[in-house]
Every structure is written in structure tokens, then in C-alpha cells.
C-alpha positions as CSV (number, residue, x, y, z in Angstrom):
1,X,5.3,-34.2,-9.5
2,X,8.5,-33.1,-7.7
3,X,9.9,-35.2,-4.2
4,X,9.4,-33.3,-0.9
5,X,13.8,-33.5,-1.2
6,X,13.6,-31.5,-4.8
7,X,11.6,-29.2,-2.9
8,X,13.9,-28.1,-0.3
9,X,16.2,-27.8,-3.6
10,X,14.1,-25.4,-4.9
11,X,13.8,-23.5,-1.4
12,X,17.6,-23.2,-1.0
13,X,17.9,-22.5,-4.8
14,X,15.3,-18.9,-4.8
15,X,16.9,-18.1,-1.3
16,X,20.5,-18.6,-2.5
17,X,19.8,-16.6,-5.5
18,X,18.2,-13.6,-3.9
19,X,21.2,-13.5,-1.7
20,X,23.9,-13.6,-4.2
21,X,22.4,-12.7,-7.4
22,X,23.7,-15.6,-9.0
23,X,22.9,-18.2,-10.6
24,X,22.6,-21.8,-8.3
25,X,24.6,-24.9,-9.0
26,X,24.2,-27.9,-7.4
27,X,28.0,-28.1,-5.7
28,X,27.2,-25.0,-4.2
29,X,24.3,-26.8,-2.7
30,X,25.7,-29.7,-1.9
31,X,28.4,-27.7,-0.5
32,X,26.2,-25.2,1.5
33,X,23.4,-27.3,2.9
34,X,23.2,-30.3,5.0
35,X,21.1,-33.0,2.0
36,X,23.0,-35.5,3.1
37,X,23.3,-36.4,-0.9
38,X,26.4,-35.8,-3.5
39,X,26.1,-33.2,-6.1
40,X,25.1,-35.4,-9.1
41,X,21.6,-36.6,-6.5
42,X,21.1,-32.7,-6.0
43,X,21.6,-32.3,-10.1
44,X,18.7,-35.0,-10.6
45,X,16.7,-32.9,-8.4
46,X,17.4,-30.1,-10.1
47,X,16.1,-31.7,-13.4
48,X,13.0,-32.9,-12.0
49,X,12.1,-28.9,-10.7
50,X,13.8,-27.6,-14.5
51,X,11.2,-30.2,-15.8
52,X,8.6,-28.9,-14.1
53,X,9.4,-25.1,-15.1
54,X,10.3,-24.0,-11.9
55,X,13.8,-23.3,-12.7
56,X,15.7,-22.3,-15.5
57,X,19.0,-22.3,-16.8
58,X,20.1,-18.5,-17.6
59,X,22.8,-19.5,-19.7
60,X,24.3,-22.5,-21.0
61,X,26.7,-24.5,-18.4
62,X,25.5,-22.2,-15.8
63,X,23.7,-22.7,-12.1
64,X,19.7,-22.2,-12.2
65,X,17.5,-19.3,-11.0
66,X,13.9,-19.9,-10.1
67,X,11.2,-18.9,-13.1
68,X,7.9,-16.6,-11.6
69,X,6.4,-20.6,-11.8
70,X,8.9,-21.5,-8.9
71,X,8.7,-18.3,-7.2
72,X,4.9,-18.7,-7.0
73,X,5.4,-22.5,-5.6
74,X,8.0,-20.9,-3.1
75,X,5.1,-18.6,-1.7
76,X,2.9,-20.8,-1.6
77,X,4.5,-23.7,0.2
78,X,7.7,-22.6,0.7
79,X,7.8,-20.1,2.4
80,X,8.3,-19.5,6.0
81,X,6.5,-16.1,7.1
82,X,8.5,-15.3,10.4
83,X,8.1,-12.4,13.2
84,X,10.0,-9.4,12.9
85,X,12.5,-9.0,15.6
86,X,11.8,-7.0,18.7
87,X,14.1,-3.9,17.3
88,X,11.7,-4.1,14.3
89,X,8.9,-4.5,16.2
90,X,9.9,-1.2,18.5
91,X,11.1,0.8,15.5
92,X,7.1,0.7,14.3
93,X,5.6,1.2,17.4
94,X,8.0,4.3,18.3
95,X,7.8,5.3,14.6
96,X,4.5,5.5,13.8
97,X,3.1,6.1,17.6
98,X,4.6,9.9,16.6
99,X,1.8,10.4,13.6
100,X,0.0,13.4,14.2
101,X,-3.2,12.7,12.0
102,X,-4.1,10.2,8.6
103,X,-1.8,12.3,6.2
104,X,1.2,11.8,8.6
105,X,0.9,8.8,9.7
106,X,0.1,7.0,6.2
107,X,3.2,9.0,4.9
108,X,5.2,7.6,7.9
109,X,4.0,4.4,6.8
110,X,5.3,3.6,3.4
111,X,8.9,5.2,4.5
112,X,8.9,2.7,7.3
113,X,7.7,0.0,4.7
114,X,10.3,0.8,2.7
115,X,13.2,1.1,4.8
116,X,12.3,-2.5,6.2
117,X,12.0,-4.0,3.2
118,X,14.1,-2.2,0.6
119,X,11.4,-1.9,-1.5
120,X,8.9,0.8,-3.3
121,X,6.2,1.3,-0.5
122,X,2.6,1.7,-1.4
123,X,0.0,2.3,0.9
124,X,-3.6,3.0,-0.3
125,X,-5.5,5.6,1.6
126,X,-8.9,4.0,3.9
127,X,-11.6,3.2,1.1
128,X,-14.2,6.5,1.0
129,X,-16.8,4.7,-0.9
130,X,-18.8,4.4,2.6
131,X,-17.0,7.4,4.4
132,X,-19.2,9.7,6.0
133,X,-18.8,13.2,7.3
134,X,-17.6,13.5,10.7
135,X,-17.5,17.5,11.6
136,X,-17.1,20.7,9.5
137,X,-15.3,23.1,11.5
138,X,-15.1,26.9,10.0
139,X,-12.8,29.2,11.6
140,X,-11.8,33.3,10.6
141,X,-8.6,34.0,9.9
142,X,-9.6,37.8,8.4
143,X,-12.6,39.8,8.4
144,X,-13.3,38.2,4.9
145,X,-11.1,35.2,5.0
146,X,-12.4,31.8,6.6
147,X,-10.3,28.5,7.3
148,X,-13.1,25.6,6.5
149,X,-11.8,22.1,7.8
150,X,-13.7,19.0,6.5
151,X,-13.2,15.9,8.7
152,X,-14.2,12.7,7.4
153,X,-15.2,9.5,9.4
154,X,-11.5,7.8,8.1
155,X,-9.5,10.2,9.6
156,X,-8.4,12.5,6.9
157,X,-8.6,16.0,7.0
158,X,-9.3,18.9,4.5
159,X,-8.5,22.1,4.8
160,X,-9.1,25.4,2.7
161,X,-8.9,29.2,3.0
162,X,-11.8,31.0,2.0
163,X,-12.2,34.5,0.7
164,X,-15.5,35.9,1.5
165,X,-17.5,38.3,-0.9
166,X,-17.8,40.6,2.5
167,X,-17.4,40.1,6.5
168,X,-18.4,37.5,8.6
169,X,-19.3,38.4,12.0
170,X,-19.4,35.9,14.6
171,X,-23.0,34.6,14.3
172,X,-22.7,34.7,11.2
173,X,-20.1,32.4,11.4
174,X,-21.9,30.2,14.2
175,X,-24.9,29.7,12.5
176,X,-22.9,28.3,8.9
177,X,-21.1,26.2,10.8
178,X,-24.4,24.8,13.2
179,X,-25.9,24.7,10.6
180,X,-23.7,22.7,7.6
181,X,-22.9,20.4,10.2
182,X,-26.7,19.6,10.6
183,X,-26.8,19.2,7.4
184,X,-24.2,17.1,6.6
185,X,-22.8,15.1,9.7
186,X,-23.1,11.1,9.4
187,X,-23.6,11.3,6.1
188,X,-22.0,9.7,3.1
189,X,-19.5,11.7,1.6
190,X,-21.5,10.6,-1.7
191,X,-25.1,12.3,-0.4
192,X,-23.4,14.9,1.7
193,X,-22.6,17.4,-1.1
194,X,-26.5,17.4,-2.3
195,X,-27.6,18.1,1.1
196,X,-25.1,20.6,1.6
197,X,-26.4,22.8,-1.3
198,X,-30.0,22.1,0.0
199,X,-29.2,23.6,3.1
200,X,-27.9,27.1,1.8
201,X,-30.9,27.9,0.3
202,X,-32.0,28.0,4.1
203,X,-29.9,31.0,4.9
204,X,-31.4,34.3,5.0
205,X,-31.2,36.3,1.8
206,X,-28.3,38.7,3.0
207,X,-26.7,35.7,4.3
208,X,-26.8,33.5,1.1
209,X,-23.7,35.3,-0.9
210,X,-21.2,33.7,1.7
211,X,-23.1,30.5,2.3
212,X,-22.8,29.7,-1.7
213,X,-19.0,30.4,-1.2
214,X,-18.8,28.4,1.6
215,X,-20.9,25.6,0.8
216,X,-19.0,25.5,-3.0
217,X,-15.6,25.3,-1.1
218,X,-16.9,22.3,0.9
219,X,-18.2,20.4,-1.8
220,X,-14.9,20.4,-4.0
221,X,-13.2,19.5,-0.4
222,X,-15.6,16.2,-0.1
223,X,-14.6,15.8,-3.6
224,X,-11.3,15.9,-3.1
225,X,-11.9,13.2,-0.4
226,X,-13.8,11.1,-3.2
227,X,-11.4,9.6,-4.5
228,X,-9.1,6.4,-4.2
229,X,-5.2,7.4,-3.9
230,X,-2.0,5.5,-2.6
231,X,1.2,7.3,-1.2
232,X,4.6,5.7,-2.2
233,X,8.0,5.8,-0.9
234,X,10.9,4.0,-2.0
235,X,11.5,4.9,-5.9
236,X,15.1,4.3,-5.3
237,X,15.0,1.3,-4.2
238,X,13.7,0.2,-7.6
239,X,16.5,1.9,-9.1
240,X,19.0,0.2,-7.1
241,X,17.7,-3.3,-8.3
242,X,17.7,-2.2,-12.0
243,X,19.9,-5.2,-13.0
244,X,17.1,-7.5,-12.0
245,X,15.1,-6.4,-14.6
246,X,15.7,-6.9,-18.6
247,X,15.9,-3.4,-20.9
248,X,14.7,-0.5,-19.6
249,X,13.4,0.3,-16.0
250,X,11.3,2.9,-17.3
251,X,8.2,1.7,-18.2
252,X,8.2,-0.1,-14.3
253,X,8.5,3.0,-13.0
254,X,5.9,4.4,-15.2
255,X,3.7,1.7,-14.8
256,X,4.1,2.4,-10.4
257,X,3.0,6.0,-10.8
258,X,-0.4,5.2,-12.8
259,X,-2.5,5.1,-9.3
260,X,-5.2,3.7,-11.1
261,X,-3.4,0.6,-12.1
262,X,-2.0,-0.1,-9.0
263,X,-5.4,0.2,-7.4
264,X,-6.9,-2.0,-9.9
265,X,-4.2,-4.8,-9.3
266,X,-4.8,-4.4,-5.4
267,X,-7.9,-5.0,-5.7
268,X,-7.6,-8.1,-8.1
269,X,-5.5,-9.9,-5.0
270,X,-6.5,-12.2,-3.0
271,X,-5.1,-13.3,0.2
272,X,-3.5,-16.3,1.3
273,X,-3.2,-18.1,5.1
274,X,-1.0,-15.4,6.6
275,X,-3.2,-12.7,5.5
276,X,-0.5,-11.9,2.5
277,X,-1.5,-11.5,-1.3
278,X,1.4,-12.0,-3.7
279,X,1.2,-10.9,-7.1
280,X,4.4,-12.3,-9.1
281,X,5.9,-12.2,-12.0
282,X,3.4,-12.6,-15.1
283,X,0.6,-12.2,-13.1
284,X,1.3,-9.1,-13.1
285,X,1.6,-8.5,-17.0
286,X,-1.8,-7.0,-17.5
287,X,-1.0,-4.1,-15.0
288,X,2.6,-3.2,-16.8
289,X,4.4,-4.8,-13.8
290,X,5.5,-8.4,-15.9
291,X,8.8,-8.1,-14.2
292,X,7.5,-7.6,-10.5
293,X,6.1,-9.4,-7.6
294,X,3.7,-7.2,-5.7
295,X,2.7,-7.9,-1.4
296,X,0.1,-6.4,0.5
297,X,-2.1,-6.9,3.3
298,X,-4.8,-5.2,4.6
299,X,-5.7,-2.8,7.2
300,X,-8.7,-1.4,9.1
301,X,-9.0,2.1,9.1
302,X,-10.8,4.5,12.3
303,X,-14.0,4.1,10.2
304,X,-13.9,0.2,10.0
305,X,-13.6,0.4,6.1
306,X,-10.2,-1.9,4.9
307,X,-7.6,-0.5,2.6
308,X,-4.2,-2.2,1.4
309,X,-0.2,-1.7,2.4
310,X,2.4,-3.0,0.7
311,X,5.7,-3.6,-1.3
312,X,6.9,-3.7,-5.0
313,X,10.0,-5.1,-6.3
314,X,12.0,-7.4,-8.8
315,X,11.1,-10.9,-8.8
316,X,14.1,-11.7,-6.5
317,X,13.1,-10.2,-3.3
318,X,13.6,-11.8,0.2
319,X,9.8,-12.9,0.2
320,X,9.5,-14.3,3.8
321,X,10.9,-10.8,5.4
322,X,9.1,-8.5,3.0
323,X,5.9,-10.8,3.9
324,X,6.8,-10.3,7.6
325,X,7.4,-6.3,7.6
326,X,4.1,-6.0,5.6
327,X,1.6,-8.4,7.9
328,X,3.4,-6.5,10.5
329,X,2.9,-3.0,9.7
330,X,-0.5,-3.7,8.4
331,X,-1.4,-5.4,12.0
332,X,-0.1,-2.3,14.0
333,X,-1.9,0.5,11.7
334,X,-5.0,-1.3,12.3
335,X,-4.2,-1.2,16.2
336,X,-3.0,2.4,15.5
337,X,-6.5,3.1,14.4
338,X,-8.7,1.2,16.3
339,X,-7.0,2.9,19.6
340,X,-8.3,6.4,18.0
């Protein structure tokens, strides 16, 4: 059991370290911050934490760095999760008020994320397991070439040009698109494929050649919509850091392009008071990621259905502003969506 005093030690000690990169001795504590107590008091201290694992001693003689042990306590109850200022505040709002639909504005999302934070961005697109179809629009672009748009109840959009097996006049046209959207409107994206391929049997014989083409692009668009995926920004930011991290970066920045993975380890987190989920260190070693603390938060998309934002970097990462810039932006794209 450590002293509420070895505490602030260990505060000063990760927040020191991800400033300068170096390792922490206690003159330069004793130096820099106002304990009140000589060196040798702040070197007990520092034995007490070292006994308890939460720092380390990189090499002999030298300061300490925190271990992902201390880095966990320093999230935990260390931490102080503070507003971004109002410029940051403004550069989201004016930022990501310009998003012209899902796609954009999830895009403009993670290069925000990452420019705050200096971090790779990740932002996971609203879950689809309960999306539903919101409007199938079908529009000619040719005599035998169609434009079918696939709306779904999360915002995103599909779109897909269509070549016809001959010309679609305009009720033609009206009467596939009355009639897929009665099919498949307000349904899951799941049941609305089946329904879908129902409903072209319902078309007149000489109509049924461009129905089948039709309804066959539309079911590979609500397929494409199926499934989980995360945008990321920010590779270079990971590059940047690459001294933070022992050997090769490589297999990181393999690990951070396996979707899957990342999707699994998102949903494996669990938040804390401010809404946060941290992933650090080892806790990450079943996902690839041993060397890397992962935040996110979540956010409500248009349809009500939550998805998850965040950050991954080295272990030493400013954790209280990348904790800030990610509640943040998580907060103001679920405003962003609820206002649509």
C-alpha cells in the first residue's frame, strides 16, 4: 500500500516522462515540484511505488519510468480528465458542422481526432446489426444505365450504377422504385434482402429481366452495409513515436490495420466514470497491441445504435488530453447526429 504523498510521485513521475522522454529522478522532482520534502524523502517514495511495480528502473543508476501497472493506476485515480479549451472546442464544431453526409463526416472525424491528439484515430462506423432501410432511391442516368442509392437508417449511403439488359422508361422506373421501397423500408438490413427478392417475382414478366438486375445490385449494396468497419487517420503519428516502442514497429502497425481485431478489442472495453475505456499496455497483448494503450468513448449514431471513437498510441501518451479530445468529440458527434 503506497501514501497518498508516493502517489503524487507517481503522478508527477508518468507526466514528467511523457513530456521529456526521459527517465524521472527524484532531484528532478524535488527540484520541479512543490513536496515540500528533500530528494532522499522523494527516493523513499519512489521505492515504495518501484516495490509495488508501478515504476521501473530502465537502466542501472538511472531516473524511473512508470510500468503499464502505474500507467493503469495513473488512469484510474490519477488522472485529471479536463475540458478542452474553447479554440478546441470551436475547431470541432466549425470542423465537423461542414460534414456533408456519414462518410464525410466520420472521415472528418478521425483527422480531427488525430490532429488533437497526435495519435492514430479510429472511429468505428454506427453498429448495422439493428439498421434498417430508410429509402431506396433509383434514378436514370442512360436509357439502360440506372443510379440505385441505398439509404440506411444510420446515415450511410450506397450508391451503384446499373446497366440494364434494355430501357427503362419512366413507369418503369416509378413502379421498381414504389415498389422496392414497399418492400423493404423499415426493415432490418438483415430481413430486407429476402424481401427484396420476394418482391421481384411480383413484377410483370416483361418487367422481371431489369427487376432481377436491380434487385441483385441492391442486395450486394445492403451487404456492403452489413458489415462492421472503422476508418483511421493518423498512421504517422505512430511512426513518429517509433522510439517508444522496443524492435520493430511493424507488427503494431500491422496489428492496427486487422479491422477485425481492433473491433474485437473495442468491444472487450469497458468504460470508466468519465465515459472513457482505456486499454494499456498488456492488456492489450491478446490483440497484437502489448506495446499500446488504446481510448475510446462512445457515440450515438442518427439511428440510436452506439458505435466507438478513439486513439491509439505508445504507452507514454498525454492521457488526460487524449481522454479530453476523445469524450469531447464523441459528445459533439452524438449532438451532430441527434440534430439530423
Amino acid at each position: 500500500m503506497v501514501s497518498d504523498r508516493s502517489l503524487e510521485v507517481l503522478r508527477v513521475i508518468v507526466q514528467d516522462y511523457v513530456a521529456s522522454r526521459e527517465p524521472v529522478g527524484s532531484k528532478s522532482i524535488a527540484d520541479r515540484h512543490p513536496f515540500g520534502v528533500s530528494a532522499a524523502t522523494i527516493r523513499n517514495d519512489m521505492a515504495a511505488l518501484e516495490e509495488e511495480e508501478l515504476i521501473v528502473a530502465p537502466h542501472t543508476s538511472s531516473g524511473r519510468v512508470p510500468t503499464d501497472k502505474g500507467y493503469r493506476l495513473f488512469v484510474d485515480r490519477l488522472a485529471d480528465v479536463k475540458p478542452l479549451s474553447a479554440a478546441q472546442r470551436q475547431a470541432i464544431e466549425m470542423f465537423l458542422g461542414e460534414s456533408l453526409d456519414l462518410d464525410d463526416v466520420l472521415a472528418r472525424t478521425v483527422r480531427l481526432l488525430s490532429q488533437l491528439t497526435h495519435q492514430v484515430a479510429l472511429v468505428q462506423y454506427p453498429s448495422v446489426s439493428r439498421s434498417a432501410v430508410r429509402h431506396i432511391e433509383l434514378v436514370t442516368l442512360a436509357p439502360r444505365r440506372l443510379l440505385s442509392v441505398l439509404i440506411a437508417e444510420t446515415g450511410a449511403v450506397e450508391q451503384r450504377v446499373i446497366e440494364t439488359p434494355e430501357e427503362v422508361g419512366d413507369d418503369l422506373l416509378a413502379e421498381l422504385r414504389s415498389g422496392l421501397n414497399a418492400a423493404a423500408v423499415g426493415l432490418p438490413l438483415a430481413d430486407a434482402a429476402g424481401m427484396l427478392r420476394e418482391r421481384q417475382e411480383s413484377f410483370a414478366p416483361s418487367q422481371r429481366a431489369v427487376a432481377r438486375v436491380v434487385v441483385e445490385t441492391l442486395i450486394d449494396q445492403i451487404e456492403a452495409n452489413r458489415h462492421e468497419k472503422l476508418l483511421m487517420a493518423g498512421a504517422a503519428n505512430l511512426v513518429r513515436t517509433e522510439h517508444d516502442f522496443t524492435g520493430s514497429i511493424f507488427p503494431v502497425l500491422e496489428a492496427i490495420e486487422e479491422q477485425v481485431i481492433l473491433l474485437r478489442l473495442f468491444g472487450e472495453m469497458a468504460a470508466d466514470q468519465h465515459g472513457i475505456s482505456v486499454s494499456i499496455g498488456r492488456e492489450n497483448a491478446p490483440f497484437g497491441l502489448a506495446e499500446t494503450s488504446v481510448l475510446t468513448s462512445g457515440y450515438s449514431s442518427a439511428s440510436g445504435s452506439v458505435a466507438r471513437l478513439g486513439v491509439l498510441g505508445p504507452l507514454r501518451m498525454d492521457y488526460s488530453n487524449n481522454m479530453a479530445a476523445v469524450r469531447a468529440v464523441a459528445r459533439y458527434l452524438s449532438r451532430l447526429f441527434g440534430e439530423n
